[in-house]
C-alpha positions as CSV (number, residue, x, y, z in Angstrom):
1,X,8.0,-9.9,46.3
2,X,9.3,-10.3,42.6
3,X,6.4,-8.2,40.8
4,X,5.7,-11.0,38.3
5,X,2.6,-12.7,37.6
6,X,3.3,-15.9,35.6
7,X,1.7,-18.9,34.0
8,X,3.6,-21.9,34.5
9,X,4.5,-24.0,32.0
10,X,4.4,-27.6,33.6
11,X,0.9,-26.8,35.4
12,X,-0.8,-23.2,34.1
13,X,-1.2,-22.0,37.5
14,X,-1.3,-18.0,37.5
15,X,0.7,-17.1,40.2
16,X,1.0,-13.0,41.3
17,X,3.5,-12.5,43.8
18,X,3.2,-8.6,44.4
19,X,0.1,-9.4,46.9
20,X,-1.4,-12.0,48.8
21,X,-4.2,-14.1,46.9
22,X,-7.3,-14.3,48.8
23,X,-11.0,-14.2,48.5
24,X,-12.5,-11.1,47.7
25,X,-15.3,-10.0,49.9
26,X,-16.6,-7.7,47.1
27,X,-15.3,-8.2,43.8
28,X,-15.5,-4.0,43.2
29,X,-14.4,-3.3,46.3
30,X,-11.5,0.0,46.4
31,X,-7.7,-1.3,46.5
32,X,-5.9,-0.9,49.8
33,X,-3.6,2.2,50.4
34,X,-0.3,1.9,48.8
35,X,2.9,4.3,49.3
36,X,0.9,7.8,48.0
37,X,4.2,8.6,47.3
38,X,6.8,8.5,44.0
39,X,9.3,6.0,44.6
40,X,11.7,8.8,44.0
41,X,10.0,11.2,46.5
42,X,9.2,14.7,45.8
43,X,6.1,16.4,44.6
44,X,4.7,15.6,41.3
45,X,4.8,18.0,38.0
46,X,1.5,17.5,35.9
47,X,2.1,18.6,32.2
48,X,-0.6,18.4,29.5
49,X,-0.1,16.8,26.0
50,X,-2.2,15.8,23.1
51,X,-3.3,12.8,20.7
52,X,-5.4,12.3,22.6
53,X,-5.2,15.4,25.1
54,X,-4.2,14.0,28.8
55,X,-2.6,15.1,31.7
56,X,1.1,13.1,32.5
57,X,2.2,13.3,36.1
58,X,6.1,13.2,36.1
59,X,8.3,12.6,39.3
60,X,11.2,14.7,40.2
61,X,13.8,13.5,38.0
62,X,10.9,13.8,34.8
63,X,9.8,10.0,34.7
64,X,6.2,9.8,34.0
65,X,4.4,7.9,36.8
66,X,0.6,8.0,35.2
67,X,-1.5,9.3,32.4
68,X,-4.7,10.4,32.4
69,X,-6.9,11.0,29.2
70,X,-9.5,13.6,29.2
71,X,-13.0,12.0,29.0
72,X,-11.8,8.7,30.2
73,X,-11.8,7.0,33.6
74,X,-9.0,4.4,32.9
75,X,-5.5,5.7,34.3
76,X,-2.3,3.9,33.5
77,X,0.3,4.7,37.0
78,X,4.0,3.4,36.8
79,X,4.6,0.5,39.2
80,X,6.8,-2.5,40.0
81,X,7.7,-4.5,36.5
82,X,5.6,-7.6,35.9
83,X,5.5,-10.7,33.1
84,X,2.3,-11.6,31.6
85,X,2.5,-15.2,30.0
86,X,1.0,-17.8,29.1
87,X,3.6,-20.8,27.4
88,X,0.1,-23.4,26.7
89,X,0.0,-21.3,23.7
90,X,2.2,-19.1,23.0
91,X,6.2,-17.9,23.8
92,X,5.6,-14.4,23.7
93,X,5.4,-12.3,27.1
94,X,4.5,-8.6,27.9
95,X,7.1,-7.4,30.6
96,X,5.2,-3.7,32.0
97,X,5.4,-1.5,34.6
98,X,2.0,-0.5,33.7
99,X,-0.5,-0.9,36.2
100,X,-4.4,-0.1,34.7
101,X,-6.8,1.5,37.2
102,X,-10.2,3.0,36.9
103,X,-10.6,6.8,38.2
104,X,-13.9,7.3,40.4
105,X,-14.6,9.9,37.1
106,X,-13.8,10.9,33.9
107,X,-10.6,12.8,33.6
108,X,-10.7,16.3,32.8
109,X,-7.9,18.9,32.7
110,X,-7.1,20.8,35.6
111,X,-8.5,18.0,37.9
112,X,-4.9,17.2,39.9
113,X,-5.9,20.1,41.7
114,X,-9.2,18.6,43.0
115,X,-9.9,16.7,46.7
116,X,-10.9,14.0,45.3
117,X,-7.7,12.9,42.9
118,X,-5.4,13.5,45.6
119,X,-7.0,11.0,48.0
120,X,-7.4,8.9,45.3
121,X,-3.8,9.0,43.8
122,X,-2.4,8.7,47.5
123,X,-4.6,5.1,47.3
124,X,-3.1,4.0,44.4
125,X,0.7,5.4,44.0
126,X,2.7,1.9,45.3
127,X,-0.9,-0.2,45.5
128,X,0.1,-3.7,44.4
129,X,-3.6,-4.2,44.6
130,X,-5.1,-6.2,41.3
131,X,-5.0,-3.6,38.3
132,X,-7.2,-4.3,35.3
133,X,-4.6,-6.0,33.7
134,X,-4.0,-8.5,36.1
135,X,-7.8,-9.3,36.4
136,X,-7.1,-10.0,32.5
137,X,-5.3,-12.7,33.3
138,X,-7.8,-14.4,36.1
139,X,-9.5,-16.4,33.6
140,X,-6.9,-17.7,31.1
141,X,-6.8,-21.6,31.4
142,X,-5.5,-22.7,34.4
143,X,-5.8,-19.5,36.7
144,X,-6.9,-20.5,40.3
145,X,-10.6,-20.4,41.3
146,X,-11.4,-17.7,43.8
147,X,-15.1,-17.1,45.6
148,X,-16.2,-14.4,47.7
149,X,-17.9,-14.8,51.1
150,X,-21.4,-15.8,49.7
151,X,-20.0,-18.3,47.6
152,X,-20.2,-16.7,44.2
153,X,-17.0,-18.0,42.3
154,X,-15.8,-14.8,40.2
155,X,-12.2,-15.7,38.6
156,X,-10.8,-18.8,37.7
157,X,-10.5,-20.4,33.9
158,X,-13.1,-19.6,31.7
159,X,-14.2,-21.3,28.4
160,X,-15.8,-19.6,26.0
161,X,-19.6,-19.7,25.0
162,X,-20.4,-23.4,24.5
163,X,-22.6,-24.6,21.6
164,X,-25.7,-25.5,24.5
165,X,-29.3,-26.7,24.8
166,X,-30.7,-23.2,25.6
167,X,-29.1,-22.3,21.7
168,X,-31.5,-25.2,20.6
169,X,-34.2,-23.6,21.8
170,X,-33.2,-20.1,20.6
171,X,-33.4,-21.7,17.3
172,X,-36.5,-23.0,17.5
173,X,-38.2,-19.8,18.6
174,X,-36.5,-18.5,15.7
175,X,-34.0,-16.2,17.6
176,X,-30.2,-15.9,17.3
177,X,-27.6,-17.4,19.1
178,X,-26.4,-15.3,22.3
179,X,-22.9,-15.5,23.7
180,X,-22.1,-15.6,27.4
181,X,-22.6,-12.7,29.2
182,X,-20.1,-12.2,32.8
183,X,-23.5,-13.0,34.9
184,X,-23.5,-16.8,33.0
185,X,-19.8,-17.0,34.2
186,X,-20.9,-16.2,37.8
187,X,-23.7,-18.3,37.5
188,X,-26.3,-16.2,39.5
189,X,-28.9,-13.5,37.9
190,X,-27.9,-9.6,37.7
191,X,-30.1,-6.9,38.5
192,X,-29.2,-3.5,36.1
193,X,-29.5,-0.4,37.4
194,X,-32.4,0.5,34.7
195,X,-34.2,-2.6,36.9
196,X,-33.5,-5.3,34.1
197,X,-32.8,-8.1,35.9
198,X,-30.9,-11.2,33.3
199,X,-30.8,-14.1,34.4
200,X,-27.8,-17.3,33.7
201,X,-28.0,-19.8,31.4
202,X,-27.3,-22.9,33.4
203,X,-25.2,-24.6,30.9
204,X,-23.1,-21.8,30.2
205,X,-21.6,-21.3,33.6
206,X,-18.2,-20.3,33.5
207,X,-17.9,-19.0,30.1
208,X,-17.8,-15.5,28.6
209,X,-17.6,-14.2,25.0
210,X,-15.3,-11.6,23.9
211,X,-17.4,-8.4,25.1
212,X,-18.9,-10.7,28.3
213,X,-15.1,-10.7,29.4
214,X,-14.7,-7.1,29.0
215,X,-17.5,-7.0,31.1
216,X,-16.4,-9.1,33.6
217,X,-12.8,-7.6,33.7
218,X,-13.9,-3.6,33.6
219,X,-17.5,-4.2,35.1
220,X,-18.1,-6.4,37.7
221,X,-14.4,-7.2,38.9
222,X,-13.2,-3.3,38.8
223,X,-16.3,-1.0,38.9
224,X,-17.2,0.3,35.6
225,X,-21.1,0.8,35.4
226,X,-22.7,-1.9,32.7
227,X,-26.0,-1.6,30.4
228,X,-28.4,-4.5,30.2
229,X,-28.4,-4.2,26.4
230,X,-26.8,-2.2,23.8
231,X,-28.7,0.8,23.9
232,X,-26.3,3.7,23.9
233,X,-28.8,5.4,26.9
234,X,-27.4,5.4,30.3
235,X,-23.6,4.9,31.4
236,X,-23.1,2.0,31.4
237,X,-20.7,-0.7,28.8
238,X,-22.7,-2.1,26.5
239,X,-23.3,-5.8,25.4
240,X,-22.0,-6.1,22.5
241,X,-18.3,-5.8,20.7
242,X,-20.4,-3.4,17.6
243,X,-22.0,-1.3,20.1
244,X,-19.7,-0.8,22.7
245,X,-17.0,0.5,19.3
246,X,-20.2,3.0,18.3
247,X,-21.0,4.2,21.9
248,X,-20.1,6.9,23.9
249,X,-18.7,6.0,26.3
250,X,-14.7,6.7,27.0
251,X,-12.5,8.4,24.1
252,X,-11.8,7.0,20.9
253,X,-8.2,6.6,20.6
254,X,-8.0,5.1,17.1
255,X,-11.7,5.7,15.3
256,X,-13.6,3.4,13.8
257,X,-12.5,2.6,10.3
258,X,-13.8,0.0,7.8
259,X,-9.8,-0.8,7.1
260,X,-7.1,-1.5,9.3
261,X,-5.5,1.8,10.9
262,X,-2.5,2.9,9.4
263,X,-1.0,4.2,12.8
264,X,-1.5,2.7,16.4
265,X,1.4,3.8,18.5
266,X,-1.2,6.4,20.1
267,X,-2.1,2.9,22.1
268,X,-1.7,2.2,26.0
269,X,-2.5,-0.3,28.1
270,X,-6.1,-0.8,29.1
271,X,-7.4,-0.1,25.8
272,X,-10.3,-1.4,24.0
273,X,-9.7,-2.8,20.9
274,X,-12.4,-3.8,17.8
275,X,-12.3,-6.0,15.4
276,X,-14.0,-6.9,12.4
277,X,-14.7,-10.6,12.0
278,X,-16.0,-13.5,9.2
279,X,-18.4,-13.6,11.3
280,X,-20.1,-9.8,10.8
281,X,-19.6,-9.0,7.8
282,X,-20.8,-5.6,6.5
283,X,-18.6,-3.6,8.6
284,X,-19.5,-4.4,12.0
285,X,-17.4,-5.0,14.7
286,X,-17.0,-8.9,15.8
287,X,-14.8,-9.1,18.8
288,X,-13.6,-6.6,21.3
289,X,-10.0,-7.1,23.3
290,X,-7.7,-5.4,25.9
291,X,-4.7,-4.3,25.0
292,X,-1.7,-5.7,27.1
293,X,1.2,-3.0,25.3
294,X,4.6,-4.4,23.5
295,X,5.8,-8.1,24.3
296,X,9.2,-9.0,24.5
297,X,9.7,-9.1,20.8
298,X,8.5,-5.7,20.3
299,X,4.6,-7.0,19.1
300,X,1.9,-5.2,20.1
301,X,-0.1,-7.4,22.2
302,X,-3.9,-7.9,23.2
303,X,-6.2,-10.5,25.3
304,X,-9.6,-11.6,24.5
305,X,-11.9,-14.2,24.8
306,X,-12.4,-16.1,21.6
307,X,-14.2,-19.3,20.2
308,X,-10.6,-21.0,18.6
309,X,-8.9,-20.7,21.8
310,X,-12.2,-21.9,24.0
311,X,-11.2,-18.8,26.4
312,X,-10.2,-16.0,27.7
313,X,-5.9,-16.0,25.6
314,X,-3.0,-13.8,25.0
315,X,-1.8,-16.3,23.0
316,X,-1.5,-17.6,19.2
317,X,-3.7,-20.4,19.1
318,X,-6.2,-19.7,16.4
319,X,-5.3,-16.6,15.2
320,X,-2.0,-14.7,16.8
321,X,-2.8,-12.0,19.3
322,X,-0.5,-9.4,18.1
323,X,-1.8,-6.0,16.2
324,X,0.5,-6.4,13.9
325,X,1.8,-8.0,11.0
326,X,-0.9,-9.9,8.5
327,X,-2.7,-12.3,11.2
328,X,-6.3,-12.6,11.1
329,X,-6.6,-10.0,14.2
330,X,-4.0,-7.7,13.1
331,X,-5.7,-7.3,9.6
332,X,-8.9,-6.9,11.5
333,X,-8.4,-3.7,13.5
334,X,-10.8,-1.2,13.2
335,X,-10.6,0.8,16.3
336,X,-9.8,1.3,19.7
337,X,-11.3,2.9,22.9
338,X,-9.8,4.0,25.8
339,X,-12.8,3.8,29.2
């Protein structure tokens, strides 16, 4: 086991040696049990700090071995070192020891102390279990195709929203364009839990816009509870990049802005980030990513599913994926969101 997941350059297969690849039988389901243990042995020290307040867990010798944000279910635990790549379109790689995982609830202070964190944190400390990021990388071009026992294929390359017949008739009617949604990528209707029940466009199988694979990634592949629409009732992730950067849900790590932020160190990986696009102008929010952390060249790095890349792409083509410097993206920032 080499704890590396990799895209090859001669044939774009995603390989992740850290586990065995197989079917999932539910793509939610919890991981398996890992060590429960620091590598180093020894109880663990929580310590509080702030911007934004969280709880660090530190091993004996003081390495931090996972953060937990008040407010927000995504945990970042310490794990073995990984590469994220993907050479079709782009030299860059993120090498992390950061392994993404959702917390059954919110965090809030004190909660180390409570039943059910230590069974879950016994689960998780040493799982090599798919994190969020590496579910990330399930649908860049190439990545294997994977079903589950009844059939449904959930991972595997996805394009993004195609210009289709079913926009034709949108237009016709008189009503705008839709993107893809993660149900059109799975190809079979999805009954919400306020009983809206949305059904696939046939022609759109396999493709997901920017805030469908967010979905996809955080929702239906990890666990996170999804709206049918943007409303900002219920607890669910919203549809869209605009509302899901106005909602409620998780803690705003960078807050909206109509300019790019001056300061994004406060970052980690997992995030959400938002960006303003051609596309929407007057301020609203375009295109939503997840942040990977620093590549190899020091860049802060994000994926997302966008139109110039056809796809789910950590890479450059069509606009480089780094939050920095003066690419399209990088000028585009306007916030970021931490589940």
């Amino acid at each position: 086991m080499t704890g590396v997941l990799l895209a090859a350059s001669c044939v774009l297969t995603v390989q992740f040696r850290d586990r065995t690849d197989h079917p999932e039988a539910s793509p939610a389901s919890p991981a398996s049990p890992g060590a429960g243990i620091p590598a180093s042995g020894g109880p663990l020290h929580f310590e509080r700090i702030g911007n934004p307040a969280r709880t660090v867990a530190r091993d004996r010798h003081g390495t931090v071995i996972a953060t937990f944000t008040d407010g927000a279910r995504t945990a970042v635990l310490t794990g073995p070192s990984r590469t994220f790549a993907e050479p079709r379109t782009t030299d860059a790689q993120v090498v992390t020891k950061s392994w993404v995982r959702l917390l059954p609830k919110a965090w809030a202070r004190g909660a180390e102390q409570s039943d059910w964190f230590k069974t879950w944190l016994r689960s998780r400390l040493g799982s090599r279990d798919p994190d969020i990021l590496a579910t990330a990388f399930d649908y860049i071009a190439g990545a294997p195709a994977r079903t589950t026992a009844a059939g449904v294929t959930y991972s595997g390359a996805a394009r993004y929203t195609p210009n289709t017949t079913s926009d034709s008739g949108r237009a016709r009617q008189g009503k705008p364009r839709t993107g893809s949604d993660f149900y059109d990528y799975l190809g079979i209707p999805w009954t919400f839990p306020d009983a809206v029940t949305r059904r696939p466009e046939k022609d759109r199988e396999r493709s997901v816009d920017s805030s469908g694979y967010v979905r996809l990634v955080y929702g239906y592949r990890s666990g996170f509870p999804l709206n049918s629409r943007d409303s900002p009732a219920g607890s669910g992730l919203q549809r869209t990049p605009d509302a899901i950067a106005h909602g409620r849900l998780g803690v705003p790590v960078i807050p909206l802005t109509d300019r790019r932020p001056a300061v994004i160190q406060q970052l980690q990986p997992g995030d959400l980030v938002f960006f303003g696009t051609r596309e929407l102008p007057g301020g609203r929010i375009g295109h939503i990513g997840i942040y990977l952390g620093l590549d190899t060249a020091d860049h802060p790095r994000f994926i997302s599913s966008r139109k110039s890349a056809d796809g789910p792409s950590m890479g450059d083509k069509g606009g480089t994926s780094r939050l920095d410097g003066d690419g399209y993206y990088a000028q585009g920032l306007r916030a970021a969101r931490r589940l």
